[in-house]
C-alpha positions as CSV (number, residue, x, y, z in Angstrom):
1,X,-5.0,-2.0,60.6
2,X,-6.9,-5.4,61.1
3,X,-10.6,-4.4,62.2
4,X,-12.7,-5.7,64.8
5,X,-15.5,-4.5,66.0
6,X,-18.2,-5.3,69.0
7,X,-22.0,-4.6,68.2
8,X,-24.2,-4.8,71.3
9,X,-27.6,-5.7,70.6
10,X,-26.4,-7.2,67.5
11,X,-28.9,-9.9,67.1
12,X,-31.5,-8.2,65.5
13,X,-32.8,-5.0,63.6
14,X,-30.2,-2.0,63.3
15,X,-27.6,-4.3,65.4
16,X,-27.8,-7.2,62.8
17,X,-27.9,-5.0,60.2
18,X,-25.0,-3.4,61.2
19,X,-23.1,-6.7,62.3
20,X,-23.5,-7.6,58.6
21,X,-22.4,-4.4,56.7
22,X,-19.3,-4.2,59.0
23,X,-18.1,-7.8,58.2
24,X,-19.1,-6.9,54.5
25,X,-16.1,-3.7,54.8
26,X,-13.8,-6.5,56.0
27,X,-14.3,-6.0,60.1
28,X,-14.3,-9.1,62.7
29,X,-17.7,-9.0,63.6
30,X,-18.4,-9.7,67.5
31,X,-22.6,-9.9,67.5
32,X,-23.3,-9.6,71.0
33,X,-26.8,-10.5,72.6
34,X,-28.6,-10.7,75.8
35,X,-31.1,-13.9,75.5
36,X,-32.0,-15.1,71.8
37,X,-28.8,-17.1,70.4
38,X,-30.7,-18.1,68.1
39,X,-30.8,-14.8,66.1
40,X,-27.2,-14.1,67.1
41,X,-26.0,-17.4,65.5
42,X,-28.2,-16.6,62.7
43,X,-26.6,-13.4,62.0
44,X,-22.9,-14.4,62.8
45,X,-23.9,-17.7,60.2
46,X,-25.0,-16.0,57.7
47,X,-21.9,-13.5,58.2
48,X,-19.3,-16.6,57.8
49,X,-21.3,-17.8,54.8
50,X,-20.4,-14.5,53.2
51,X,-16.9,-15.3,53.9
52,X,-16.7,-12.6,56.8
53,X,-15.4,-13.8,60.3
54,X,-17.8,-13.7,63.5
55,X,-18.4,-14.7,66.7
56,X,-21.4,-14.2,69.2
57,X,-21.2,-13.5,72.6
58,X,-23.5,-13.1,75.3
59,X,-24.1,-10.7,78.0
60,X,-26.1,-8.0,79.8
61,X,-24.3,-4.7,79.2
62,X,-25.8,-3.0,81.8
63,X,-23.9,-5.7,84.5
64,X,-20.4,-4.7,85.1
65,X,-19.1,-8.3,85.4
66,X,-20.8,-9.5,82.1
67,X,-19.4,-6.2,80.1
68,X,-15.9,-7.7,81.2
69,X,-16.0,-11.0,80.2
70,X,-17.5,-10.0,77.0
71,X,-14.7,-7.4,76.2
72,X,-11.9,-10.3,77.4
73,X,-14.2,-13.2,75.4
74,X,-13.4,-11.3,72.3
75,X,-10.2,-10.5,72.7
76,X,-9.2,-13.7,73.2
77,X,-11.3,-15.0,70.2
78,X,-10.7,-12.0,67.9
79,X,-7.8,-10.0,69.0
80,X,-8.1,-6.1,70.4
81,X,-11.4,-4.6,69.4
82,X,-11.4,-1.1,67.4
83,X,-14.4,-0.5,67.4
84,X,-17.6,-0.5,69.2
85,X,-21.3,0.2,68.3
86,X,-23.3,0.9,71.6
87,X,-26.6,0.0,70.1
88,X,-28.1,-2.0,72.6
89,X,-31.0,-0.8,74.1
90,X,-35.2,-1.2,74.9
91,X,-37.5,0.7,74.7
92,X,-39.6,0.1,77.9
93,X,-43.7,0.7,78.2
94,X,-45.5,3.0,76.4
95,X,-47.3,6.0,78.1
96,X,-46.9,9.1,80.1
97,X,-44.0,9.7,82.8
98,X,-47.2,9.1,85.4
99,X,-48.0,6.0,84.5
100,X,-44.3,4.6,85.1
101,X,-43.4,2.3,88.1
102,X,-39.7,2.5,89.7
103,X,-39.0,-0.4,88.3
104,X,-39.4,0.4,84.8
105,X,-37.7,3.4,84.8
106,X,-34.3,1.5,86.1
107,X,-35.1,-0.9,83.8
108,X,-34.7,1.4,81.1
109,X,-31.9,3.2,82.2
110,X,-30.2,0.2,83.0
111,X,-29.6,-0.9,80.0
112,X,-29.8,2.4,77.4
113,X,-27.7,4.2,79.8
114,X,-25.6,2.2,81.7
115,X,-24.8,-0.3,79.5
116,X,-23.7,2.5,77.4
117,X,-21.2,3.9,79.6
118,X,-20.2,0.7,80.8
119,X,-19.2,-0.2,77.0
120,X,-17.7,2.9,76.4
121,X,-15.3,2.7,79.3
122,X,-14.6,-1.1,78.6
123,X,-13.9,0.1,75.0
124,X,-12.0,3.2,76.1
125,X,-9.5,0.6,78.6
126,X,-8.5,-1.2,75.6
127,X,-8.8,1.4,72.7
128,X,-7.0,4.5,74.1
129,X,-3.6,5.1,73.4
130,X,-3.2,6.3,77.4
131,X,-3.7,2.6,78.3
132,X,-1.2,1.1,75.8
133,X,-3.7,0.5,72.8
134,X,-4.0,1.4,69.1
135,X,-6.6,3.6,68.8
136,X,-10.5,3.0,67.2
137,X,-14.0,4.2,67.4
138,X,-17.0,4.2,69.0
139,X,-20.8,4.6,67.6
140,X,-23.1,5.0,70.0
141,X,-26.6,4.4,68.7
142,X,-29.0,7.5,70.4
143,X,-32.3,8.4,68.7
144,X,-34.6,11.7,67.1
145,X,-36.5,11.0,70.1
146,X,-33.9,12.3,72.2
147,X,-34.4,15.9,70.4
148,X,-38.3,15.5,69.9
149,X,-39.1,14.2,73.9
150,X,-41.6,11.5,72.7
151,X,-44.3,13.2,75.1
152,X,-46.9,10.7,76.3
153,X,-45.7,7.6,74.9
154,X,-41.8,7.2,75.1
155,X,-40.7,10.1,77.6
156,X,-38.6,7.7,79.5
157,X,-36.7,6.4,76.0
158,X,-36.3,10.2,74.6
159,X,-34.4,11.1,78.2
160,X,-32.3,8.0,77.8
161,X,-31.1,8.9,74.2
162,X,-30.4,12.2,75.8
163,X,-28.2,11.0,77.9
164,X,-26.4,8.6,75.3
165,X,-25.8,12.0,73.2
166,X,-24.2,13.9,76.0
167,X,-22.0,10.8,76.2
168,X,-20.9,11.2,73.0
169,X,-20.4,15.3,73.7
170,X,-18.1,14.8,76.3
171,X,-16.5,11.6,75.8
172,X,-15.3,12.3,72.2
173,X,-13.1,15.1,73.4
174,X,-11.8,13.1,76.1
175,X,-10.1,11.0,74.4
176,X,-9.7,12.7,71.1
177,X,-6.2,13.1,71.3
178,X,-5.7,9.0,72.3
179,X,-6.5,7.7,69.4
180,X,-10.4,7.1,69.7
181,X,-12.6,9.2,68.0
182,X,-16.9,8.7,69.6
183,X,-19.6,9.9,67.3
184,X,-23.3,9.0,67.7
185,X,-26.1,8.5,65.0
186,X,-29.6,9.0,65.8
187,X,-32.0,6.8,64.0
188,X,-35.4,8.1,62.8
189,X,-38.5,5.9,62.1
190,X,-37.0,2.6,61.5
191,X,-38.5,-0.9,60.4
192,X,-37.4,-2.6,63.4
193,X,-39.4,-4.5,66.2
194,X,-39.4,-1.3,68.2
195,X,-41.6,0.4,66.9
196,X,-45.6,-0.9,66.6
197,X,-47.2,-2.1,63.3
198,X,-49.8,0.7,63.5
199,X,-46.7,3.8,63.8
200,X,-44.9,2.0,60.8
201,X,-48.0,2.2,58.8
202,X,-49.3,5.2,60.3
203,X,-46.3,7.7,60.6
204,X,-44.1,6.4,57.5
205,X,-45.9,8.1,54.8
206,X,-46.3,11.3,56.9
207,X,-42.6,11.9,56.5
208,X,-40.3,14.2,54.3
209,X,-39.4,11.1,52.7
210,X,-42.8,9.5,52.6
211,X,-41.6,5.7,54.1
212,X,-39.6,4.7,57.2
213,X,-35.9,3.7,57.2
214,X,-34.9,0.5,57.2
215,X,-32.2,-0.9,59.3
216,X,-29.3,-1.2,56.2
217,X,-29.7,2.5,56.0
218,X,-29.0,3.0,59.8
219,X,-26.2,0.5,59.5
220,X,-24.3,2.4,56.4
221,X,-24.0,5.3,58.9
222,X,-22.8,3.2,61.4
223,X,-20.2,1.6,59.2
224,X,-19.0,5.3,57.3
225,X,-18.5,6.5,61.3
226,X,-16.2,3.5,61.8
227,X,-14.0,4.1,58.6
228,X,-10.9,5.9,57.8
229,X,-13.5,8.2,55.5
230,X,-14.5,9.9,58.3
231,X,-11.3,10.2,60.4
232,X,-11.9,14.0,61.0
233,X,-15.3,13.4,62.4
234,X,-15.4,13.5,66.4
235,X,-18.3,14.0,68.2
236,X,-21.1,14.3,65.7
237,X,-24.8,13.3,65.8
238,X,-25.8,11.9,62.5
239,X,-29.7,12.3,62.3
240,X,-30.4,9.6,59.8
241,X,-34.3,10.4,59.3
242,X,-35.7,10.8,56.0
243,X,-35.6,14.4,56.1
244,X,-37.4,14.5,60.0
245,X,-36.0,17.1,62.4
């Protein structure tokens, strides 16, 4: 079966990484992004030069509309997608639940939690047996801090993973017997733009495995979740941390 896969936030850190190591196990690569197309190009580029075949396309996934016309853009570009990586997502300001305006908690949730869903169901329309497709898979992209709560400086982020991993929960065995099987992998530490300079340095050596993660690491979960290798894995979270809980 001819692969072809949609990673959201695909421009940069665990997305691009990602984006690259699917097209690497032979996938169509669509690398979505919301504002730099610059980076997406970049990553889609240096995906052709490898001999892989992608294609960008843009679009805020927590707007309905846009989360359409990206699913149809790709189609028409690529053919049906089988898989989708949900890793879009923000982190949003720093500090205690308190200190938070209206506005930047719907900001957050906008995008790690609606977007989400909105993928998943896009995916799910085209994917799913029940609607006349051929099957695939989806990774959503959740987080540690969903377990650990983040108290007093990413509260807001934690609860949003939290609700990307009861996603995963329910969604897998809705559709586990149409063909789509929707597992989740929760990232620890990682040396991405998310996270400061200070916590990299900081943080990194106090962990089982003495240094942070680094995106490709993330991105080798992502792909193994995708593959026929794990065809009897359906609903899992993969904690890919270094040894943190």
């Amino acid at each position: 079966m001819e692969r072809i896969t949609l990673i959201t936030g695909g421009s940069r850190g665990i997305g691009s990484a990602a984006a690259k190591l699917c097209a690497k196990a032979g996938h169509a690569v669509a690398v979505n992004y919301v504002s730099n197309v610059d980076k997406a190009n970049t990553v889609a580029a240096a995906i052709r030069d490898a001999g892989g075949i992608a294609m960008t396309v843009q679009a805020d996934t927590g707007d309905e509309a846009q989360v359409e016309r990206m699913f149809d853009a790709v189609s028409s570009e690529l053919g049906l997608i089988t898989g989708l990586v949900n890793n879009a997502g923000v982190h949003g300001p720093r500090g205690r639940l308190d200190e938070l305006t209206n506005y930047e908690i719907q900001a957050v949730l906008n995008t790690n939690v609606l977007g989400c869903f909105l993928c998943a169901r896009a995916a799910v329309k085209r994917m799913s047996t029940k609607h006349g497709g051929g099957g695939g898979a989806i990774v959503n992209v959740s987080s540690g801090s969903a377990h650990l709560g983040a108290p007093n400086d990413g509260i807001l982020y934690a609860a949003s993973k939290g609700a990307v991993n009861s996603l995963t929960i329910g969604l897998s065995q809705e559709v586990a017997r149409e063909g789509i099987r929707v597992n989740t992998v929760a990232p620890g530490l990682t040396e991405t733009d998310m996270p400061s300079k200070e916590a990299l340095e900081h943080m990194g050596p106090q962990l089982p495995s003495g240094r942070v993660g680094q995106p490709e690491e993330i991105g080798e979960a992502i792909v193994w979740l995708l593959s026929d290798a794990a065809s009897y894995v359906n609903g899992a979270n993969l904690r890919v941390s270094g040894g943190r809980i």
